[in-house]
C-alpha positions in Angstrom: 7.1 -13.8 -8.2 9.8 -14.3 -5.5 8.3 -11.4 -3.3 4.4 -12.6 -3.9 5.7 -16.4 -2.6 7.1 -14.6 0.3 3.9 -12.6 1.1 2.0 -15.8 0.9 4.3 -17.9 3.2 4.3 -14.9 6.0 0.4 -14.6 5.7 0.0 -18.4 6.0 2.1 -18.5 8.8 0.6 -15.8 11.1 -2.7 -18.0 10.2 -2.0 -21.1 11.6 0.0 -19.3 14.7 -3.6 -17.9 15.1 -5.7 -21.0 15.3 -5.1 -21.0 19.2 -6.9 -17.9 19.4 -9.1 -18.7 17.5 -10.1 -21.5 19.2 -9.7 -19.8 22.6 -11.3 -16.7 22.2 -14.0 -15.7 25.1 -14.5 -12.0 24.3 -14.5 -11.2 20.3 -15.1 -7.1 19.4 -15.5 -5.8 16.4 -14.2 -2.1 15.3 -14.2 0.3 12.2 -10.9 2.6 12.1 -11.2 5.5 10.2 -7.7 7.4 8.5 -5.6 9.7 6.8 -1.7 10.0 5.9 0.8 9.6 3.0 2.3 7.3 1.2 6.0 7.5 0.3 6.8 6.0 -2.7 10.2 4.8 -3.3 12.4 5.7 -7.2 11.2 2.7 -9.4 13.0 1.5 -12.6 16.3 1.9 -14.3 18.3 3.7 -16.5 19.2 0.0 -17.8 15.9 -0.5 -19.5 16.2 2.4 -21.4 15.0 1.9 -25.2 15.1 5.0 -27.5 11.4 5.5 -28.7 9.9 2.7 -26.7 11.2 3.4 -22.9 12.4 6.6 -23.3 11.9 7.5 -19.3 12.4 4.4 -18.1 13.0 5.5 -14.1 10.4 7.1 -11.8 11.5 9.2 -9.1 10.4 9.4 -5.3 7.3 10.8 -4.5 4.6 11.3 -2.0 0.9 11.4 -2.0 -1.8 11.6 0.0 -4.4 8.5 1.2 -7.5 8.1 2.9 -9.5 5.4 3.6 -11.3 3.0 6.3 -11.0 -0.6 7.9 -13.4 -2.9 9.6 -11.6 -5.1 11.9 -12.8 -8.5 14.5 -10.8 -9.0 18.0 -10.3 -12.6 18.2 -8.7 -13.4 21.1 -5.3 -14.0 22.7 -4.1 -11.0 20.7 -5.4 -11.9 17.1 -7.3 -10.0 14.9 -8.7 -9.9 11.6 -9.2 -7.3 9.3 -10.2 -5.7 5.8 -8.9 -2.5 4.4 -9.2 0.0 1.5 -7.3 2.8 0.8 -7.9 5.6 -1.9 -4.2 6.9 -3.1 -4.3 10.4 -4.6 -1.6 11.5 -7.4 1.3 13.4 -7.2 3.2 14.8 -10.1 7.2 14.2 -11.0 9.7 14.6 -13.4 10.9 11.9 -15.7 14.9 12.2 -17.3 15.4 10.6 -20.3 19.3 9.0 -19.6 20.2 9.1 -23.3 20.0 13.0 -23.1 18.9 14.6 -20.1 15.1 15.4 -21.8 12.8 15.8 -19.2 8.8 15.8 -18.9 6.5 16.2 -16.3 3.0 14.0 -15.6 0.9 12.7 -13.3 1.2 10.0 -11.2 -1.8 7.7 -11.3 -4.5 7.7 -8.9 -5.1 4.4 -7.3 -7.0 2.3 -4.4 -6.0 -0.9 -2.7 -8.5 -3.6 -1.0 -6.2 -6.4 1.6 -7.3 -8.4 4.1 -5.0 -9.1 6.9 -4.0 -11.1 10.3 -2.8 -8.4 13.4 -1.5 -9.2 16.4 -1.7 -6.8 19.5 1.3 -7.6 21.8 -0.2 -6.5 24.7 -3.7 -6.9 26.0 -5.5 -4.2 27.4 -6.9 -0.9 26.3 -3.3 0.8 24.6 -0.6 -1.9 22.8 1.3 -1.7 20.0 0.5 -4.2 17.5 1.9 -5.8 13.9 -0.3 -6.5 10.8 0.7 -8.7 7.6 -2.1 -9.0 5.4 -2.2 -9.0 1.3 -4.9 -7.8 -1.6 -4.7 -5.8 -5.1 -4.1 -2.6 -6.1 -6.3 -1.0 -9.2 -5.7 1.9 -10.9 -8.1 4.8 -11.5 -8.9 7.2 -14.2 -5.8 6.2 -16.3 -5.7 6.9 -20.4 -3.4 7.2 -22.9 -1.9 11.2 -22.9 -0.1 13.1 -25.2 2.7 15.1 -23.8 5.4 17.6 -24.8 8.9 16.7 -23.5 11.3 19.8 -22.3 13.6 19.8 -25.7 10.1 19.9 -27.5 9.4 16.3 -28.1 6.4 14.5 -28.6 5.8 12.2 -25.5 2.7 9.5 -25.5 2.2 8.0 -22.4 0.2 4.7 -22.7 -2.6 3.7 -21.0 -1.5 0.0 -19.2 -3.8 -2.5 -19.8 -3.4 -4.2 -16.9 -4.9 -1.6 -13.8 -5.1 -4.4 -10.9 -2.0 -5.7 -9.4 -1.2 -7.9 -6.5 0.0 -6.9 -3.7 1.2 -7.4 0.1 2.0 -5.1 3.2 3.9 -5.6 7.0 4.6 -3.4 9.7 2.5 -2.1 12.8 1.5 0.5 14.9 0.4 1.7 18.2 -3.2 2.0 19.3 -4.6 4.1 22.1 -7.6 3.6 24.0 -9.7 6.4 25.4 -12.5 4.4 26.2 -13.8 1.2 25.9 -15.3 2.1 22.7 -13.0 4.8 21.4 -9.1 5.5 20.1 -7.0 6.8 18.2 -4.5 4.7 16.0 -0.6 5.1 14.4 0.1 2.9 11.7 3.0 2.3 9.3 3.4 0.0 6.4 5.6 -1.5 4.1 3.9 -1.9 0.5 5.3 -4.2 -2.0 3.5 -4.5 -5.5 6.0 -7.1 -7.1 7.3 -6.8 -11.0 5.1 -7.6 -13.7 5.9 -7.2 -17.2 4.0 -4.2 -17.2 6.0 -2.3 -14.3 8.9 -3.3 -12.3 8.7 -3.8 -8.4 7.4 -0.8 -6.8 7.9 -0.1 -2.9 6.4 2.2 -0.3 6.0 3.6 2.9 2.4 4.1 3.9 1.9 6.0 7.4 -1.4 7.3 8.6 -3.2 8.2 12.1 -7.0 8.2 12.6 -9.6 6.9 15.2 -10.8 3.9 15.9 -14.9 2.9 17.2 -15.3 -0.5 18.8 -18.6 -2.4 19.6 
């Protein structure tokens, strides 16, 4: 709750700093940016919430998975943009330890995709600038059931199918973007993801990076 209140204060802020520009604005252009990258996913969890035959795995380990997706943005003016993203998050597959007794399993991560909306401001004007984004939206998950697995010692293992699959969430962090022409770039980007603790999951934090080109009109 403490890190979606924070989210909300940071976007509300970078609003009402842009009100000026969007007052001012002369020239407004709109762009789609088109990318690819990975998504760094930091351990999640602890041994602490360990319950034998409830939460027998209770900590998931770093992983990385792939992401694509697409964003449509508006150039307001005096540096401030606007913009609406999605992102489609493959899977990647770890290795949970049960900390009673070392038993192991392996499974899937979950495929997800996220939809934010976000406030960006390029420091500098002109055709290259770096730029920061803060922005927030939810994150659903895809193709998720309930599975029976066999643990390493031979264990039965039934992962459960949450019943929540759509989660808040918030992201900061910038980039660099690269004019080649006046209607074509290509863009860095790096993000912090937070998707705060629920009773269904505890807080779970990434690293989201991913180049691709950007189209302006």
């Amino acid at each position: 709750m403490k890190s979606r209140n924070f989210a909300i204060c940071i976007f509300v802020l970078l609003l009402l700093t842009a009100v000026p520009g969007l007052v001012g604005a002369q020239e407004a252009k709109a762009y789609f940016h088109f990318f690819g990258g990975l998504n760094r996913v930091f351990e999640y969890g602890c041994d602490c919430d360990y319950e034998q035959g409830v939460d027998d795995f209770p900590v998931t380990p770093e992983h990385t998975t792939a992401n694509v997706g697409m964003s449509f943005g508006y150039l307001l003016g005096r540096g401030f943009g606007i913009e609406v993203d999605g992102r489609y998050h493959t899977n990647a597959e770890v290795t949970l330890t049960d900390p009673s007794d070392g038993d192991t399993v392996d499974i899937d991560t979950a495929k997800h995709y996220s939809i934010t909306a976000s406030l960006i401001y390029r420091i500098f004007r002109g055709g290259s600038t770096p730029y920061l984004v803060a922005g927030a939206g939810f994150d659903t998950l895809v193709d998720v059931e309930t599975k029976t697995l066999e643990t390493d010692f031979g264990y039965e293992f039934i992962l459960d199918e949450p019943e929540k699959k759509t989660d808040f969430m918030f992201h900061l962090g910038g980039g660099f973007e690269f004019l080649l022409s006046q209607s074509f770039g290509l863009r860095l980007d790096a993000r912090y993801v937070n998707v705060p603790k629920t009773d269904d999951h505890p807080d779970i934090q990434s690293v989201n990076a991913t180049a691709g080109l950007i189209f302006r009109f």
